[in-house]
C-alpha positions in Angstrom: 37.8 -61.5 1.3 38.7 -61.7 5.0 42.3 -62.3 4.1 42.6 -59.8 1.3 41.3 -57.0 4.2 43.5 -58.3 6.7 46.5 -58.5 4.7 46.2 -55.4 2.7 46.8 -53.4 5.8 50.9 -52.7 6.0 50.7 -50.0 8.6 49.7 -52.5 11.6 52.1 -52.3 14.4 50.1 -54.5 16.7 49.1 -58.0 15.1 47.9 -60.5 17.7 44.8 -62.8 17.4 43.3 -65.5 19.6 41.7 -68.9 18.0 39.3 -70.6 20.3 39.1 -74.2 19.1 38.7 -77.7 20.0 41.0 -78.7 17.3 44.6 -79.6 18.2 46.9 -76.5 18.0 49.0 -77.7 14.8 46.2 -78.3 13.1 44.4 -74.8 13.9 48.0 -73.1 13.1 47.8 -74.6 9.8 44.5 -73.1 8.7 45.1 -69.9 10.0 48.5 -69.9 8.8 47.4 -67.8 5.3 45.9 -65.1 7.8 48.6 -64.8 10.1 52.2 -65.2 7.9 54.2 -64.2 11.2 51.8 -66.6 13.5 50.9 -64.0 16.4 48.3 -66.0 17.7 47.5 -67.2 20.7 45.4 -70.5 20.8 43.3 -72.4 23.5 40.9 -74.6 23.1 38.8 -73.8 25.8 36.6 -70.4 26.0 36.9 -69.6 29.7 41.2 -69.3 29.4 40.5 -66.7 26.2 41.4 -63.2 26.4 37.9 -62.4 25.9 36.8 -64.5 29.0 39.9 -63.6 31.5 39.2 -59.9 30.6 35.5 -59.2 29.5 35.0 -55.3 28.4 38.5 -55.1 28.6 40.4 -57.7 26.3 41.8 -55.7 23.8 43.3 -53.5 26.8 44.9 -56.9 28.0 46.5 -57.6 25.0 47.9 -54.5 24.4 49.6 -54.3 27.3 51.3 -57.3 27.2 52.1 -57.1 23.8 53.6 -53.8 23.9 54.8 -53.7 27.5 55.3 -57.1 28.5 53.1 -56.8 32.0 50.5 -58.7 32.4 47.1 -57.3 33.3 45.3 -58.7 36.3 42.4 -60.9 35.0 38.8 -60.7 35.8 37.3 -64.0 34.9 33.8 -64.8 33.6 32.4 -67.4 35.7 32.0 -70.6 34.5 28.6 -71.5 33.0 26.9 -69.0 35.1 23.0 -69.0 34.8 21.9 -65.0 33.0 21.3 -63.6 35.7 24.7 -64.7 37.6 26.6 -63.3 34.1 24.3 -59.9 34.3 25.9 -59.6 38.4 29.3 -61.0 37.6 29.8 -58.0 34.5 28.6 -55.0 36.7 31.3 -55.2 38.4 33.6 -55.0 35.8 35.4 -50.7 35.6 
């Protein structure tokens, strides 16, 4: 179902994902190889280096502008295995 949805759609201009997985790379292209025919993906196998993690409120922001414009956006990092209340701090600073 998840493929049928995401293929369907012809229109998309933008198509970029990002696996977070402890498998090897190879090995994660391969199984999401049916969802991604042109392979726009981006893979790490660790959560802190994701989009999501290097630019929290603002990751698909970060990935359109490098996809589209090449620049990179300046990351704000999530620390790294912060306690609650150190996350809470850490977001509110985040425009």
């Amino acid at each position: 179902m998840l493929r049928k949805a995401w293929l369907e759609i012809s229109s998309r201009e933008f198509e970029t994902i990002q696996i977070v997985n402890t498998e090897k790379k190879h090995e994660s292209e391969e199984k999401w190889y049916p969802f991604t025919p042109t392979f726009h993906c981006l893979h790490t196998d660790d959560y802190y280096d994701s989009t999501i993690a290097r630019h929290p409120r603002r990751s698909c922001e970060a990935m359109y502008i490098a996809g589209r414009t090449g620049r990179l956006v300046e990351p704000f990092p999530l620390p790294r295995n912060p306690s609650f209340d150190e996350l809470m701090l850490s977001l509110k600073t985040v425009d």
